[in-house]
N, CA, C and O of each residue as an XYZ file, in Angstrom:
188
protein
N      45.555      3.748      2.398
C      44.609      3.130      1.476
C      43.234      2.980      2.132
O      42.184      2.804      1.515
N      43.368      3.068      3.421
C      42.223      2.269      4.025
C      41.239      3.796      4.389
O      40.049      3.681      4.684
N      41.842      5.021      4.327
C      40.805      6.388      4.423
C      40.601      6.704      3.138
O      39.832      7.650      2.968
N      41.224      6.015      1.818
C      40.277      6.551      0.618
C      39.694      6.118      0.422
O      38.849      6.692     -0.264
N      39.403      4.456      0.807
C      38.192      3.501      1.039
C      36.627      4.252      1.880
O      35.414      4.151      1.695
N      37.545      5.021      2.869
C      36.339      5.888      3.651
C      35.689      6.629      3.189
O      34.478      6.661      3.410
N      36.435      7.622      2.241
C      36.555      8.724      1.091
C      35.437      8.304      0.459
O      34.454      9.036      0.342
N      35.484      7.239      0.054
C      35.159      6.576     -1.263
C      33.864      6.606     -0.636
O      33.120      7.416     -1.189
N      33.305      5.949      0.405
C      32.506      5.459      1.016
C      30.983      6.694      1.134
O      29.768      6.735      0.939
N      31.841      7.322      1.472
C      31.335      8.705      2.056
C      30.890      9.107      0.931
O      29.664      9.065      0.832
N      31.493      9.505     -0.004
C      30.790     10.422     -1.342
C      29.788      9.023     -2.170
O      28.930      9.364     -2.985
N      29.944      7.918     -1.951
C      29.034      7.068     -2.589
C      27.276      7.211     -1.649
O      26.143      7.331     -2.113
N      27.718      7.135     -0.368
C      26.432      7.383      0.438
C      25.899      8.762      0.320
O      24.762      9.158      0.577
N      26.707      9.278     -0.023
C      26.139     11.078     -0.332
C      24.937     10.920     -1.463
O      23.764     11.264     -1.320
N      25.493     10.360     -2.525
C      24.911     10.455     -4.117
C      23.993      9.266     -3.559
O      22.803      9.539     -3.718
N      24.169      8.258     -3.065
C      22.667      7.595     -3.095
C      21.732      8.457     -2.085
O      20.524      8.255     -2.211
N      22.138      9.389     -1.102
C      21.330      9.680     -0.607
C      20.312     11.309     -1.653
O      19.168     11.748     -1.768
N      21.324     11.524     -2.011
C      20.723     12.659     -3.148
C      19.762     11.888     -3.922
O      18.579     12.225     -3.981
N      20.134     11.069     -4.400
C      19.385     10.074     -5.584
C      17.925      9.954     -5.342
O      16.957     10.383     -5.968
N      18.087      8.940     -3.780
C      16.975      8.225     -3.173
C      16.059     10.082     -2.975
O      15.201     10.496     -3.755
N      16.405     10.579     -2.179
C      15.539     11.848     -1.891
C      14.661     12.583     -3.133
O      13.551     13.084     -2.951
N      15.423     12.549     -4.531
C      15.148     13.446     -5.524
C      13.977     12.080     -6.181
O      13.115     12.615     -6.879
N      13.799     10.599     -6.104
C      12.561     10.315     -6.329
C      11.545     10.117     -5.371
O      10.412      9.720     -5.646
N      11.898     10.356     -4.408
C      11.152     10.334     -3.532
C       9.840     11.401     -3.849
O       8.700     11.095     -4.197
N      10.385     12.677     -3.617
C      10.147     14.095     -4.244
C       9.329     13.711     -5.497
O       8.118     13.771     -5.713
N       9.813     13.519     -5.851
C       9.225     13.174     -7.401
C       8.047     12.188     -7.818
O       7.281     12.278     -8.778
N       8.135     11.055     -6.650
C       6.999     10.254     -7.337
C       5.751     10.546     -5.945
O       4.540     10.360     -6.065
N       6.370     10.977     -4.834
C       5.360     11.336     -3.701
C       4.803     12.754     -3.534
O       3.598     12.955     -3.687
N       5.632     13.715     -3.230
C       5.422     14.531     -3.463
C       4.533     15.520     -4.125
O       3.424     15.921     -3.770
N       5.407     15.893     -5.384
C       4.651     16.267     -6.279
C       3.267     15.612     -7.237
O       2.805     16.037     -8.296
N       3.004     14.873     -6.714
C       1.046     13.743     -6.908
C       0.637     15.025     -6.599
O       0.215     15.501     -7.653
N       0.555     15.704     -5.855
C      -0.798     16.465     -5.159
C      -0.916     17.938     -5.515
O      -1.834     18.724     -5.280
N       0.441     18.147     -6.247
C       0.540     19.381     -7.180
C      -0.495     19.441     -8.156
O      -1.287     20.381     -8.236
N      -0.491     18.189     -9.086
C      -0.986     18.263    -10.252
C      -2.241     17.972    -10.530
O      -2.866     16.925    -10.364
N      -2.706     19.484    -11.181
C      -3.807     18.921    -11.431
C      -4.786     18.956    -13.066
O      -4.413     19.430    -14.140
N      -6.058     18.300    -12.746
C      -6.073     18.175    -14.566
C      -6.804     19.087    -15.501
O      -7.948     19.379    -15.155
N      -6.504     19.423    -16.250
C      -6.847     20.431    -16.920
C      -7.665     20.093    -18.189
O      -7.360     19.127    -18.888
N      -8.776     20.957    -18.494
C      -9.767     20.780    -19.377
C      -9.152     21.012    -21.062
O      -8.680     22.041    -21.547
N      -9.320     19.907    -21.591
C      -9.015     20.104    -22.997
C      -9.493     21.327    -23.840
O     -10.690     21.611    -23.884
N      -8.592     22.013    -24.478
C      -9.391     23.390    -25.228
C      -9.892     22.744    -26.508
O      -9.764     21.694    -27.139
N     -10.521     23.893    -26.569
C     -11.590     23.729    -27.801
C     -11.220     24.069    -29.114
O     -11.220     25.259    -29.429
N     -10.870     23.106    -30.018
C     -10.422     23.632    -31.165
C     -11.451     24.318    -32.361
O     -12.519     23.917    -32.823
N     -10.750     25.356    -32.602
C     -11.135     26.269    -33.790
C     -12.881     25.985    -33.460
O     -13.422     25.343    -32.559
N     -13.496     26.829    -34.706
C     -14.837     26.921    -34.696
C     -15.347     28.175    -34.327
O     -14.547     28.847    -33.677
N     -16.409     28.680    -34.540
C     -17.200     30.256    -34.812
C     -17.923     30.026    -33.214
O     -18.518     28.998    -32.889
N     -17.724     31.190    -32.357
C     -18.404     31.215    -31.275
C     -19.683     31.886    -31.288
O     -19.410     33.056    -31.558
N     -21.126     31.758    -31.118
C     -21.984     32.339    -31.338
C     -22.313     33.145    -30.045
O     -23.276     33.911    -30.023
């Protein structure tokens, strides 16, 4: 009982560690990717 407790243990620290990494990524990371883009111009006759 006491190594599926380990079992247990082990795949729970796995997934928080996946978890924690994938916002990490996400809210640090990728900031410096994005960038802002100019609104297009709707409709209208170009002279």
């Amino acid at each position: 009982m006491d190594t599926f407790f380990e079992f247990l243990k082990e795949i729970l620290k796995g997934i928080v560690r996946a978890i924690s990494t994938y916002l990490f990524q996400k809210t640090f990371l990728n900031k410096g990717k994005t960038t802002q883009r100019r609104p297009k111009q709707k409709g209208g006759s170009r002279k």
